[in-house]
DOVEX-769825 format. One record per residue (C-alpha): residue number from 1; x, y, z; residue in three letters. Coordinates in nm, 4 decimals, always signed. Layout:
BEGIN
+-----+----------+----------+----------+--------+
! num !       px !       py !       pz ! residu !
+-----+----------+----------+----------+--------+
! NUM !        X !        Y !        Z !    ALA !
...
+-----+----------+----------+----------+--------+
// end
This chain:
BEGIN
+-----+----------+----------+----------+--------+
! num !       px !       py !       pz ! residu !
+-----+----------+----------+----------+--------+
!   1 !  -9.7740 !  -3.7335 ! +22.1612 !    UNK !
!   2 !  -9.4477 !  -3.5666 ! +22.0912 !    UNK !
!   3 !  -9.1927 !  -3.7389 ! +21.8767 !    UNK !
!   4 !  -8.8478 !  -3.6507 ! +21.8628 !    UNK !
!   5 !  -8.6090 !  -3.6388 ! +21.5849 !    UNK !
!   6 !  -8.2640 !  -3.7706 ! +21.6273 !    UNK !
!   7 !  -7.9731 !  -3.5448 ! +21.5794 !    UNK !
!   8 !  -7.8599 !  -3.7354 ! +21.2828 !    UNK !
!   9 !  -8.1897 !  -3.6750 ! +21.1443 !    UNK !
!  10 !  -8.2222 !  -3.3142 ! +21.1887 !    UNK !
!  11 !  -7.8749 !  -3.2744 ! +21.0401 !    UNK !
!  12 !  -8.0142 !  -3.4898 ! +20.7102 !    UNK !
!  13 !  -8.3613 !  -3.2893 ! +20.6635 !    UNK !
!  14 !  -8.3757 !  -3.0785 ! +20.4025 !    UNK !
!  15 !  -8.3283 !  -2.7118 ! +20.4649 !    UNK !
!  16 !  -8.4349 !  -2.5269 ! +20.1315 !    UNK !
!  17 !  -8.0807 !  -2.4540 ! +20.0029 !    UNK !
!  18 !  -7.8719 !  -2.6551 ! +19.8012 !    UNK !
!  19 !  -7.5820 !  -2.8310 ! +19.9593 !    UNK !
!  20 !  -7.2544 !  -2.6213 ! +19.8762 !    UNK !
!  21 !  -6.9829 !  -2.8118 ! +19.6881 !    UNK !
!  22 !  -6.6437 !  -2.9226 ! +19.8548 !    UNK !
!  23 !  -6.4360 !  -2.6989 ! +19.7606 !    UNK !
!  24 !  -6.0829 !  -2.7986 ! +19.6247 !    UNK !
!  25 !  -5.7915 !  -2.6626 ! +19.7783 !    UNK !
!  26 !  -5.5979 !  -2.4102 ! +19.5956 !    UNK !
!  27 !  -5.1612 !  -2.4734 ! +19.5891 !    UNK !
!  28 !  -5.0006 !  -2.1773 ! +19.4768 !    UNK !
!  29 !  -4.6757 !  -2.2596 ! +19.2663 !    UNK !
!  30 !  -4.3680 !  -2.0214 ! +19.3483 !    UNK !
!  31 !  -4.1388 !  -1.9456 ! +19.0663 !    UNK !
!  32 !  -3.8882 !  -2.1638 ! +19.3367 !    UNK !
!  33 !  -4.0959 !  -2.4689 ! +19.3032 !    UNK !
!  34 !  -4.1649 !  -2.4115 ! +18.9087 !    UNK !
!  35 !  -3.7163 !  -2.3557 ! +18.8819 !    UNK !
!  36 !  -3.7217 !  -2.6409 ! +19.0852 !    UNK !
!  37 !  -3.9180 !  -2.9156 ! +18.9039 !    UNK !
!  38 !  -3.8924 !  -2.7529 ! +18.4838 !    UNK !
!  39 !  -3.5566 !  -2.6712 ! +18.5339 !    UNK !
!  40 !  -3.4375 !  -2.8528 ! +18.2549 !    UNK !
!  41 !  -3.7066 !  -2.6583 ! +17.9944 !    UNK !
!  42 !  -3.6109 !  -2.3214 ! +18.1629 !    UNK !
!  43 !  -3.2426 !  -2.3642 ! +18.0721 !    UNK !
!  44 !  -3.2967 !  -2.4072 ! +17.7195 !    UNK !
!  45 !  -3.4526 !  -2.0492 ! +17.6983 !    UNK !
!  46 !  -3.1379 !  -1.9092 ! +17.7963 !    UNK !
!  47 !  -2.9731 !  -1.9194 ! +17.5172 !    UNK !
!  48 !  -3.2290 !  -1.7791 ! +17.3347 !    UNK !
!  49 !  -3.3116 !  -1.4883 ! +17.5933 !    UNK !
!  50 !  -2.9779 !  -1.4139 ! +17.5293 !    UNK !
!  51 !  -2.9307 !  -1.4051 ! +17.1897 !    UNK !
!  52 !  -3.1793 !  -1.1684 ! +17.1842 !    UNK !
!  53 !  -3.0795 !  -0.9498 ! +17.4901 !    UNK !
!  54 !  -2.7635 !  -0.9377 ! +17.3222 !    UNK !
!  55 !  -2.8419 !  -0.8809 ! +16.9162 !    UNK !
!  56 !  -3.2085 !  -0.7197 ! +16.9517 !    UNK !
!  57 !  -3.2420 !  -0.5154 ! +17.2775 !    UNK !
!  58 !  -2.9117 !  -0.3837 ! +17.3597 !    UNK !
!  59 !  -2.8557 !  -0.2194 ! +17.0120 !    UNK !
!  60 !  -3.1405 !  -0.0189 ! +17.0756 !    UNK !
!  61 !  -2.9233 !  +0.1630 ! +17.2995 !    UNK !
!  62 !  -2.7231 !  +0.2796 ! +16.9864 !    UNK !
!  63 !  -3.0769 !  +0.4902 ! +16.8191 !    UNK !
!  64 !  -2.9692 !  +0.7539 ! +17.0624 !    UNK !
!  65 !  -2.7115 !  +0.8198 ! +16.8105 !    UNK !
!  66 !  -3.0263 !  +0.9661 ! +16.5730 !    UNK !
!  67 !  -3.0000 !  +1.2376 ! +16.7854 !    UNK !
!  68 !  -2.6266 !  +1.3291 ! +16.8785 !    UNK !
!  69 !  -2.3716 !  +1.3769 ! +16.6754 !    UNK !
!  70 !  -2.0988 !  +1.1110 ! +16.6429 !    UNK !
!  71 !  -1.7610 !  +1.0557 ! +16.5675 !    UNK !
!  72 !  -1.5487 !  +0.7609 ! +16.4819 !    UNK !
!  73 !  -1.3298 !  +0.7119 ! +16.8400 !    UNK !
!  74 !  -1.5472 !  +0.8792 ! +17.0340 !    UNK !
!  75 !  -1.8599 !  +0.7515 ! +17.2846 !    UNK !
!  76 !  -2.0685 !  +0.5086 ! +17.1297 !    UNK !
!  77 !  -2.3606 !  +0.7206 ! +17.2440 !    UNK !
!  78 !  -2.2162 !  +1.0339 ! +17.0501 !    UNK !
!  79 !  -2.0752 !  +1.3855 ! +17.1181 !    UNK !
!  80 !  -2.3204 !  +1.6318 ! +17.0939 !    UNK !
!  81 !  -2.7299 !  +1.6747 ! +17.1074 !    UNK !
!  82 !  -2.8154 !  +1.7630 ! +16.7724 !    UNK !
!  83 !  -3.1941 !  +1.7100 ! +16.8748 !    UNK !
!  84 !  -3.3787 !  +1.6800 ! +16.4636 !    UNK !
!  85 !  -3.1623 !  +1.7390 ! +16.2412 !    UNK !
!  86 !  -3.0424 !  +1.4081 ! +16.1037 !    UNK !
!  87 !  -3.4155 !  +1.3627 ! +16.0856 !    UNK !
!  88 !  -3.5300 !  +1.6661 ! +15.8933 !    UNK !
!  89 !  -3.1790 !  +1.5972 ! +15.6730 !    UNK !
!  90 !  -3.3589 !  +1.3216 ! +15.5432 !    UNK !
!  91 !  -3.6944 !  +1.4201 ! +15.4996 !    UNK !
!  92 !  -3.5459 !  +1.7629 ! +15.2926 !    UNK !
!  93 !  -3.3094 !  +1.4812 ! +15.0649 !    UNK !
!  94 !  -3.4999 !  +1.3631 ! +14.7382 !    UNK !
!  95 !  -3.2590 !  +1.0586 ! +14.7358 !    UNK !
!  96 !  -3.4169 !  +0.9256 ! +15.0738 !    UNK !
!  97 !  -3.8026 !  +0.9350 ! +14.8855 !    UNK !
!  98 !  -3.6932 !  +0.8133 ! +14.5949 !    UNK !
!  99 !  -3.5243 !  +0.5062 ! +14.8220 !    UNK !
! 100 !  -3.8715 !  +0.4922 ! +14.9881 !    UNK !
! 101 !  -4.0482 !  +0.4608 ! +14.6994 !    UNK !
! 102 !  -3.8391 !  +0.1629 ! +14.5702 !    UNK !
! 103 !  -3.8717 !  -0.0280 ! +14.9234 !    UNK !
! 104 !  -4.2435 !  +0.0403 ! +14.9118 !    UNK !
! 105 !  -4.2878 !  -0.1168 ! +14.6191 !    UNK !
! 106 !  -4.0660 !  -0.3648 ! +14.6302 !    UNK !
! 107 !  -4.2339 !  -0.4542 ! +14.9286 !    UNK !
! 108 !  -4.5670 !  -0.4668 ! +14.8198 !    UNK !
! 109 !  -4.5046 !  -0.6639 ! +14.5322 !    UNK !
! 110 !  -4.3613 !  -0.9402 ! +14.7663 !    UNK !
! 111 !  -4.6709 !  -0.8903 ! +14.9541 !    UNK !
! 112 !  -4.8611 !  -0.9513 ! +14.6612 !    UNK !
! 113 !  -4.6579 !  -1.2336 ! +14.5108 !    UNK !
! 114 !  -4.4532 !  -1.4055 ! +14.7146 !    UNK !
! 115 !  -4.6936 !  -1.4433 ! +15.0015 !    UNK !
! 116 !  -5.0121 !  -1.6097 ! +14.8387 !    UNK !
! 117 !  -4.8376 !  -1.8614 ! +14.6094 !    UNK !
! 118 !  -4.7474 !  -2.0847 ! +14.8996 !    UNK !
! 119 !  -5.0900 !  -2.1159 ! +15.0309 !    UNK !
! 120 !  -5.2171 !  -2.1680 ! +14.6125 !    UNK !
! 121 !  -4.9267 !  -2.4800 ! +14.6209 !    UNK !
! 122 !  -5.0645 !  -2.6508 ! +14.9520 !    UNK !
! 123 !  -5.3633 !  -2.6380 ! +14.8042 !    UNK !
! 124 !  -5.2522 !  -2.8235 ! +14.5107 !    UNK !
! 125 !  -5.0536 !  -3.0542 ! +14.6945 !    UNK !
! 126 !  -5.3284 !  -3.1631 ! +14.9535 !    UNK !
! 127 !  -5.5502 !  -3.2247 ! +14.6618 !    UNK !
! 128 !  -5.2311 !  -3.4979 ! +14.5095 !    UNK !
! 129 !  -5.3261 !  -3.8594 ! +14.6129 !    UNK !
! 130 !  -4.9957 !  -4.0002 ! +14.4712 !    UNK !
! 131 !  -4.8221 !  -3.9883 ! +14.7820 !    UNK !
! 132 !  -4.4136 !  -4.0581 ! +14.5752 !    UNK !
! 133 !  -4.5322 !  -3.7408 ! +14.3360 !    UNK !
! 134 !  -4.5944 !  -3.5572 ! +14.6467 !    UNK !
! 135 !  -4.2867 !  -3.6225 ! +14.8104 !    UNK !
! 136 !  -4.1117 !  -3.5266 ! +14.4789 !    UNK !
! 137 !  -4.2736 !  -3.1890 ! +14.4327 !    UNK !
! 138 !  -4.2267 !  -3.1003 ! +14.7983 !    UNK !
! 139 !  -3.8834 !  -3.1749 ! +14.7864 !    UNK !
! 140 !  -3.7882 !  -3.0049 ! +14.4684 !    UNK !
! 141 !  -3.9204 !  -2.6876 ! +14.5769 !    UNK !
! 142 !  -3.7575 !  -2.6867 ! +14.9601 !    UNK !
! 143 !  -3.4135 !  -2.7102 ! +14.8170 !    UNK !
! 144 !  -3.4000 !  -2.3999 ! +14.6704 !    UNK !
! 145 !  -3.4416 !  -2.2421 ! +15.0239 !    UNK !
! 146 !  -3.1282 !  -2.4065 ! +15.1720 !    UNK !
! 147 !  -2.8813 !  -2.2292 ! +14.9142 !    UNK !
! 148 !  -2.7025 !  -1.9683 ! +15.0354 !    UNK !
! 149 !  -2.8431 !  -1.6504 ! +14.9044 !    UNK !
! 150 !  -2.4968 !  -1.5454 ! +14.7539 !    UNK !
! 151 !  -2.5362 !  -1.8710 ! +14.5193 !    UNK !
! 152 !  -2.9060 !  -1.7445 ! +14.4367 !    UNK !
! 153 !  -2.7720 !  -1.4473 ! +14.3154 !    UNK !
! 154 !  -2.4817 !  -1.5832 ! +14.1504 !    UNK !
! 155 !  -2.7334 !  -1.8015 ! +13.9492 !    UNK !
! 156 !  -2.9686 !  -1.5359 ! +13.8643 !    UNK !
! 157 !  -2.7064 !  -1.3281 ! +13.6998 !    UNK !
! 158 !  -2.5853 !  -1.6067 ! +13.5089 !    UNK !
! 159 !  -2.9533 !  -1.6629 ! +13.4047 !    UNK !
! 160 !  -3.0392 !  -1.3158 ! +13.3016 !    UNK !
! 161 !  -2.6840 !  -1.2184 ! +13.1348 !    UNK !
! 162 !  -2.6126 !  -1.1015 ! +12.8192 !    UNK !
! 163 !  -2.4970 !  -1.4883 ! +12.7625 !    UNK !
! 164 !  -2.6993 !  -1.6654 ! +13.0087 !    UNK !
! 165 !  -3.0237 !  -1.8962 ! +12.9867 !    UNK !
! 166 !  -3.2813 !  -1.6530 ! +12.8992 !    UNK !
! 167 !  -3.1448 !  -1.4271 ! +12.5739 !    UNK !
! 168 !  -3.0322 !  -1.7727 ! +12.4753 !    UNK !
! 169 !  -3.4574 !  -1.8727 ! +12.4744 !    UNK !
! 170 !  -3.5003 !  -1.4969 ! +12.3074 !    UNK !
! 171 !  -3.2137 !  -1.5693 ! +12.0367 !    UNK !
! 172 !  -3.4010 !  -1.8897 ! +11.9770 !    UNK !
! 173 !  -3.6876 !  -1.6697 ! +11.8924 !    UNK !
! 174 !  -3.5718 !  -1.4077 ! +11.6923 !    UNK !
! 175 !  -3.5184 !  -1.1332 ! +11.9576 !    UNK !
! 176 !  -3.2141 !  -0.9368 ! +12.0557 !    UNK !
! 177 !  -3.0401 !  -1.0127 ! +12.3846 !    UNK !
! 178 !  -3.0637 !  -0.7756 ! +12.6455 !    UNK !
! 179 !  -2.8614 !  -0.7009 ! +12.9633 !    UNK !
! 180 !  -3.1192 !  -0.7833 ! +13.2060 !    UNK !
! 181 !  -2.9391 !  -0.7100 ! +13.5234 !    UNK !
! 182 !  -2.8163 !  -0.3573 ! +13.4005 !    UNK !
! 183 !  -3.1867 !  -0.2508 ! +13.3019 !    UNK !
! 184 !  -3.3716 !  -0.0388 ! +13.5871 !    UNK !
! 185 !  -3.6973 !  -0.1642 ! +13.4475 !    UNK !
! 186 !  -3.6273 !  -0.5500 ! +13.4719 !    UNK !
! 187 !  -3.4981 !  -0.5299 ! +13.8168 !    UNK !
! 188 !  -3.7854 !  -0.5591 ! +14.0113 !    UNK !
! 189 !  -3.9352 !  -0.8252 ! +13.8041 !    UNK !
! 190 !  -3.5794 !  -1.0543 ! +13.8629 !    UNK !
! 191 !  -3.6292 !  -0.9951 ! +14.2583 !    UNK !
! 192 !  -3.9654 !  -1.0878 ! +14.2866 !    UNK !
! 193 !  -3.9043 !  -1.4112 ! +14.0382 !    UNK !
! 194 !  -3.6150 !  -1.5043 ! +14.2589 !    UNK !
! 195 !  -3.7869 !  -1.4256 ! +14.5663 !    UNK !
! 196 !  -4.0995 !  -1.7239 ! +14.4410 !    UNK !
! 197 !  -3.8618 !  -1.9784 ! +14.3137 !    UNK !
! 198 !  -3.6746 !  -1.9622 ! +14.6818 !    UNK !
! 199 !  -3.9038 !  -1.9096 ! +14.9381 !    UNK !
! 200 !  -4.2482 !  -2.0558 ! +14.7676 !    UNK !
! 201 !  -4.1692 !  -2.4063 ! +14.8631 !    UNK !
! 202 !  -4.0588 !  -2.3696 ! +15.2388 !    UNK !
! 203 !  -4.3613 !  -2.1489 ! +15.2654 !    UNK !
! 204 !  -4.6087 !  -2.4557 ! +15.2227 !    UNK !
! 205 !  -4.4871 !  -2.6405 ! +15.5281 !    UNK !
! 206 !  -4.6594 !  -2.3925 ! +15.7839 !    UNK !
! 207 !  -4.9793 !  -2.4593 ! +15.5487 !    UNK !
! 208 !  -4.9610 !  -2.8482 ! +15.5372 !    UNK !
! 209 !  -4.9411 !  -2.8854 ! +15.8937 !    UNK !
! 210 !  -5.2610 !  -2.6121 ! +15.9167 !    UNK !
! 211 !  -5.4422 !  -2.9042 ! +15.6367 !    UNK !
! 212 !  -5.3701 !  -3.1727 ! +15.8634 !    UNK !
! 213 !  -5.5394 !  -3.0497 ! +16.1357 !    UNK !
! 214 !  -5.8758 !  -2.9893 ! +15.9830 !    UNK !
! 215 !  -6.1482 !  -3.2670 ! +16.0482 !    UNK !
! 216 !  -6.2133 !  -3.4910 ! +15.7566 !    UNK !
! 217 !  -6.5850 !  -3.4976 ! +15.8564 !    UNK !
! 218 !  -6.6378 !  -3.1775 ! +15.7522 !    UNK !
! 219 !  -6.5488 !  -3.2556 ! +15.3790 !    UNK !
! 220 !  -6.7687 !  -3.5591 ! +15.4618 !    UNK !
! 221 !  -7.0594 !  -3.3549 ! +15.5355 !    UNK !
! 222 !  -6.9898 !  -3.1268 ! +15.2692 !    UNK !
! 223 !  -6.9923 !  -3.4055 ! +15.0144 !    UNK !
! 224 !  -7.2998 !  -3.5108 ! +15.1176 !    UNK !
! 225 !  -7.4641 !  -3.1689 ! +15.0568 !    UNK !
! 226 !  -7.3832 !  -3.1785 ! +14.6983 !    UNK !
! 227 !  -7.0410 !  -2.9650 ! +14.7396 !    UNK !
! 228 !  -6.7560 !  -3.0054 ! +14.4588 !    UNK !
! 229 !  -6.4159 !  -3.0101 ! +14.5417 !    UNK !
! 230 !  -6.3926 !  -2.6145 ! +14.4507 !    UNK !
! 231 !  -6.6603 !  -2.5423 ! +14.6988 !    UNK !
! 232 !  -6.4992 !  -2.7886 ! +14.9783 !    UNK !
! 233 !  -6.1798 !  -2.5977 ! +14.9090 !    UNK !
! 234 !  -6.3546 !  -2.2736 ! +14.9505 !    UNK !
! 235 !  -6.6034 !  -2.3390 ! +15.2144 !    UNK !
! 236 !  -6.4012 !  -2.6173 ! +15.4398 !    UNK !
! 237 !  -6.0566 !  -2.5584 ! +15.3373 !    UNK !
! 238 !  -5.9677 !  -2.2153 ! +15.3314 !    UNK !
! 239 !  -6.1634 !  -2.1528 ! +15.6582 !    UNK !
! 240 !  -5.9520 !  -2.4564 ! +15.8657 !    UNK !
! 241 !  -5.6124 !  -2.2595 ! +15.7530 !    UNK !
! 242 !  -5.7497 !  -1.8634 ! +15.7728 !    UNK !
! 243 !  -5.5839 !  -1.8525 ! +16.1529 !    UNK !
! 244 !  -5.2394 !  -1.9636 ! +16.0055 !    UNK !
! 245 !  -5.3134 !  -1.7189 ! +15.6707 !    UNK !
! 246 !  -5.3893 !  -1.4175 ! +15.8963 !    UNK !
! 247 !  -5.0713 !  -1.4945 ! +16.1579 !    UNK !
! 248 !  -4.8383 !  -1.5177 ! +15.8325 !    UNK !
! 249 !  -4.9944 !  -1.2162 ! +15.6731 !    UNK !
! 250 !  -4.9084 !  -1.0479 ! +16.0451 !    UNK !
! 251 !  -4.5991 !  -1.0907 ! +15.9952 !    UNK !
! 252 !  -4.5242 !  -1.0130 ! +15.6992 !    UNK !
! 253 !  -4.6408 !  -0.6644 ! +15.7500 !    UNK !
! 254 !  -4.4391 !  -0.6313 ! +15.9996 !    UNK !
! 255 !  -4.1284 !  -0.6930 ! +15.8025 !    UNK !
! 256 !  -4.2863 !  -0.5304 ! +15.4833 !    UNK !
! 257 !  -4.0014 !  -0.2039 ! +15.5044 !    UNK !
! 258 !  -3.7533 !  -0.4565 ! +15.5530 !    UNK !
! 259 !  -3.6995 !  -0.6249 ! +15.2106 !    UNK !
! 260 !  -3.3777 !  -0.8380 ! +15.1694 !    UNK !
! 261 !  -3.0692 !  -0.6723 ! +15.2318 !    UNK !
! 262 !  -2.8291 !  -0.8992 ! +15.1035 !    UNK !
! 263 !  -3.0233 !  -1.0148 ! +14.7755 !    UNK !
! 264 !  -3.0722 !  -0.6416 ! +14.6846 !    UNK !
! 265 !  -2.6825 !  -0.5874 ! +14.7661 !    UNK !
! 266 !  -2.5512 !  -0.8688 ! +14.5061 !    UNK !
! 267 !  -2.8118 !  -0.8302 ! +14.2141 !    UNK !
! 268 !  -2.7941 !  -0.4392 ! +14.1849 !    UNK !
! 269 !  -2.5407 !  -0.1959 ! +14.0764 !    UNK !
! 270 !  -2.5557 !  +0.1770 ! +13.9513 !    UNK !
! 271 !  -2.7316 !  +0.1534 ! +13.6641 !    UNK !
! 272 !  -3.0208 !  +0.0127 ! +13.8484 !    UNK !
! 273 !  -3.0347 !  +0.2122 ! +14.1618 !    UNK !
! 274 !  -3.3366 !  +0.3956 ! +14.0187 !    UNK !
! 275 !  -3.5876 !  +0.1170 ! +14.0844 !    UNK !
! 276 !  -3.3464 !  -0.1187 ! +14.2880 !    UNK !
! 277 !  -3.2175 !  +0.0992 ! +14.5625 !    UNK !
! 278 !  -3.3947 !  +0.0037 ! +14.8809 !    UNK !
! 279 !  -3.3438 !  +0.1638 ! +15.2893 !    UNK !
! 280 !  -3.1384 !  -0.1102 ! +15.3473 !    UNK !
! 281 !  -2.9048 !  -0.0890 ! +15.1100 !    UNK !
! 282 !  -2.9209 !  +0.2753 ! +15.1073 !    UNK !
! 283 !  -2.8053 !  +0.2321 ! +15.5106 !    UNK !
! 284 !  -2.5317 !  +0.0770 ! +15.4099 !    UNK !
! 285 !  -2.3486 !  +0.3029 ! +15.1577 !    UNK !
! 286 !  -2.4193 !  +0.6175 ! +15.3623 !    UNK !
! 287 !  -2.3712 !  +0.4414 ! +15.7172 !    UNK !
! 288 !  -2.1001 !  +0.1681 ! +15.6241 !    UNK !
! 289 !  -1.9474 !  +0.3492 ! +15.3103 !    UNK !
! 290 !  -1.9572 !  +0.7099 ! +15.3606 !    UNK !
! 291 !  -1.9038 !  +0.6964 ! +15.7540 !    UNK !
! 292 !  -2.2261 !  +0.9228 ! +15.8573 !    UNK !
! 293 !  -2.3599 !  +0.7153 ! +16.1315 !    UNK !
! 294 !  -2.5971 !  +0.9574 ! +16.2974 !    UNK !
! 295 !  -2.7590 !  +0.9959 ! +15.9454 !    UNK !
! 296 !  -2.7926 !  +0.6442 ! +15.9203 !    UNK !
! 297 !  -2.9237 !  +0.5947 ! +16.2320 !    UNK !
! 298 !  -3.1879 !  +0.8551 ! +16.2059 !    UNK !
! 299 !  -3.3273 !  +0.6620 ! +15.8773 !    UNK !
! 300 !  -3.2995 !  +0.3415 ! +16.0321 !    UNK !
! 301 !  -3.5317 !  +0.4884 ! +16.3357 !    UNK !
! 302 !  -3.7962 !  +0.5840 ! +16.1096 !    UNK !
! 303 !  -3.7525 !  +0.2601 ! +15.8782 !    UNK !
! 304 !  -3.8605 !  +0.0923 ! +16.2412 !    UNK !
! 305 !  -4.1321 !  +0.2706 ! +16.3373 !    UNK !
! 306 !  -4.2761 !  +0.2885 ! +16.0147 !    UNK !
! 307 !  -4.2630 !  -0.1145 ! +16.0819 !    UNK !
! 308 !  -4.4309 !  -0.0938 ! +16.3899 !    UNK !
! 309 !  -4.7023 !  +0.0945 ! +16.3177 !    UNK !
! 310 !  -4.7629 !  -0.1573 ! +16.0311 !    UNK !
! 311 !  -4.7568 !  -0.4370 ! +16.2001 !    UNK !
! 312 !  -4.9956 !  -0.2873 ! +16.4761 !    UNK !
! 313 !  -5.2291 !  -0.1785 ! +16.2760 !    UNK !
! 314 !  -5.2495 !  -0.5080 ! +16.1002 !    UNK !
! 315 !  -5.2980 !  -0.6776 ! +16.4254 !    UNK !
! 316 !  -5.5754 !  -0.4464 ! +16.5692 !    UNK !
! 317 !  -5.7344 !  -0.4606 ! +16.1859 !    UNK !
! 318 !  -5.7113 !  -0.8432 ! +16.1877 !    UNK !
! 319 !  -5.8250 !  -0.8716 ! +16.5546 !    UNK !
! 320 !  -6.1505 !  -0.6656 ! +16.5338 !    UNK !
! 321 !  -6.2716 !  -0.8093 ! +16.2008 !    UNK !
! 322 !  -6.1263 !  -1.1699 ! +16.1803 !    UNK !
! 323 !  -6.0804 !  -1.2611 ! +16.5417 !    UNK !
! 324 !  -5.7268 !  -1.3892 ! +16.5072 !    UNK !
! 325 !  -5.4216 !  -1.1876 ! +16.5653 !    UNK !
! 326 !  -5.0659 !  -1.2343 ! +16.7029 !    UNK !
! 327 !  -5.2040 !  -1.1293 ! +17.0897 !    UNK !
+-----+----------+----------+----------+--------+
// end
C-alpha cells in the first residue's frame, strides 16, 4: 500500500540544508537624496570648506615662488625658473641653522613641558571631591587662555623687567636685578613659563571629557583587588585617556617646527636673537622686512615638509605600536 504525501508536505520535509535567511533589501542613497534630506548639516560645512579652500589650499599655489624668481609688481607666480637656488642659499647660510637650532629646541621644550602638565592637572582635578574648589581651579586657569597674546606679552615684560615683579622678589633677597628680557640665556626659560601659565588650563578640558567617559566599575573592581588610588590612576586611569594622549601628542608633532609666531615677535629683540630667533620670525624679517620673497618661500617649503614628515612618522609610529592614530 502506497501512501502519498501532499504537496504541502513535501514542500515542509526536511531536505538536509539549512533554510537560507530572507534577505533584506539593499536602498542605495544618492548624494541627491542625502542633499536632499541633510541639507541643513551640509550647509554649515560650507563655510568651513571655504575658509580653508581659501586660507590653506590656494596659498599653496604661491610655494612655486621657491623656485622662480620674483619681483614686487610682477606675476604672483614669479619671473624666472631659478630651479635650487633659494634652496641651497639657505642650506650654505649659517644664520638659517643657527634659526633651526633655536626652533628645534624651542620646540622640544614645549613638547616636553607644555604638553604633559595638562594631563598631570586633570589628574589632580578628577581626584578633587569638592566640587566649588573644582570649579575655582578650573576657572582660574582657563582665563589666562582668553587674553590676547599681545597682553601676555605685555605682562611678561613687565614681570621680568629691570623694575618688574621678579628682581623686586630677588632685591628682597639680597640679589642684583637683572634685565631678564635682554639676556639670551633667560629667554627660553620666559617662553616656556608663559607658554604653561596660558595654555595649561585650556589643555585639561580635552582630558576631563576623556575621564568622564571611563566606566566607574573598573575602579570598582580595582578596589576590590587591593589597588590604591596610585595604582587605579596608573592601571585604570591613564589607560581610559591614552587614545586622547596619543591624538594630542599627534598633533603636536605636527606643529612642533611651528612654535608661536607672534609670542616670539613681542618678547624678543636683538640682544636675544641668539637663542630666541625662531623660522617664523626669521620669515618675517627676510620675507616681510627685507623684501626677498623667493628666499622666504624656499624656507617656508622646507619648514613644511619637515612638519609633515613629523607628523607622519608619528602617526605610522603610534599606529603600529599603540593602535591609535589620527587615520
Amino acid at each position: 500500500m502506497t501512501t502519498q504525501v501532499s504537496e504541502p508536505a513535501a514542500a515542509a520535509a526536511p531536505t538536509g540544508k539549512p533554510p537560507k535567511a530572507p534577505k533584506t533589501p539593499r536602498y542605495k542613497t544618492t548624494w541627491r537624496k542625502a542633499w536632499k534630506r541633510d541639507w541643513q548639516l551640509y550647509t554649515l560645512v560650507i563655510v568651513p570648506l571655504l575658509f580653508f579652500l581659501v586660507f590653506r589650499y590656494a596659498p599653496m599655489l604661491g610655494n612655486v615662488i621657491a623656485f622662480r624668481k620674483f619681483v614686487p609688481g610682477g606675476s604672483i607666480y614669479g619671473e624666472t625658473w631659478v630651479g635650487l637656488r633659494y634652496v641651497k642659499m639657505f642650506i650654505n647660510d649659517p644664520n638659517f641653522w643657527e634659526v633651526f637650532g633655536n626652533t628645534m629646541a624651542l620646540g622640544a621644550l614645549s613638547l616636553f613641558f607644555v604638553f604633559p602638565l595638562p594631563i598631570v592637572l586633570a589628574l589632580l582635578l578628577n581626584e578633587v571631591r569638592s566640587r566649588y574648589f573644582k570649579r575655582f581651579v578650573q576657572t582660574v586657569s582657563y582665563l589666562p587662555h582668553f587674553l590676547s597674546i599681545v597682553i601676555v606679552a605685555g605682562m611678561v615684560m613687565q614681570l621680568v623687567s629691570v623694575e618688574g615683579t621678579v628682581n623686586q622678589v630677588v632685591r628682597a633677597f639680597g640679589g642684583e636685578p637683572t634685565s631678564f628680557i635682554q639676556e639670551p640665556d633667560w629667554f627660553r626659560s620666559i617662553y616656556v613659563s608663559s607658554e604653561i601659565w596660558q595654555t595649561v588650563g585650556w589643555g585639561t578640558i580635552l582630558y576631563l571629557a576623556a575621564l568622564t567617559t571611563i566606566d566607574s566599575q573598573l575602579y570598582e573592581a580595582a578596589r576590590i583587588d587591593g589597588a590604591s588610588r596610585w595604582q587605579q590612576t596608573w592601571h585604570v586611569t591613564l589607560p581610559g585617556i591614552r587614545p586622547t594622549m596619543i591624538v594630542l601628542l599627534i598633533l603636536n608633532i605636527g606643529t612642533f617646527m611651528a612654535v608661536g609666531f607672534e609670542k616670539v615677535l613681542l618678547l624678543y629683540n636683538p640682544l636675544t636673537y641668539p637663542t630666541a630667533d625662531v623660522i617664523s620670525t626669521y620669515l618675517y624679517r627676510v620675507g616681510l622686512v627685507s623684501n626677498n620673497f623667493s628666499y622666504a618661500a624656499a624656507i617656508g617649503l622646507f619648514e613644511s615638509i619637515i612638519g609633515l614628515t613629523l607628523i607622519l612618522s608619528a602617526n605610522a609610529i603610534s599606529r603600529r605600536t599603540v593602535g591609535t592614530s589620527l587615520w
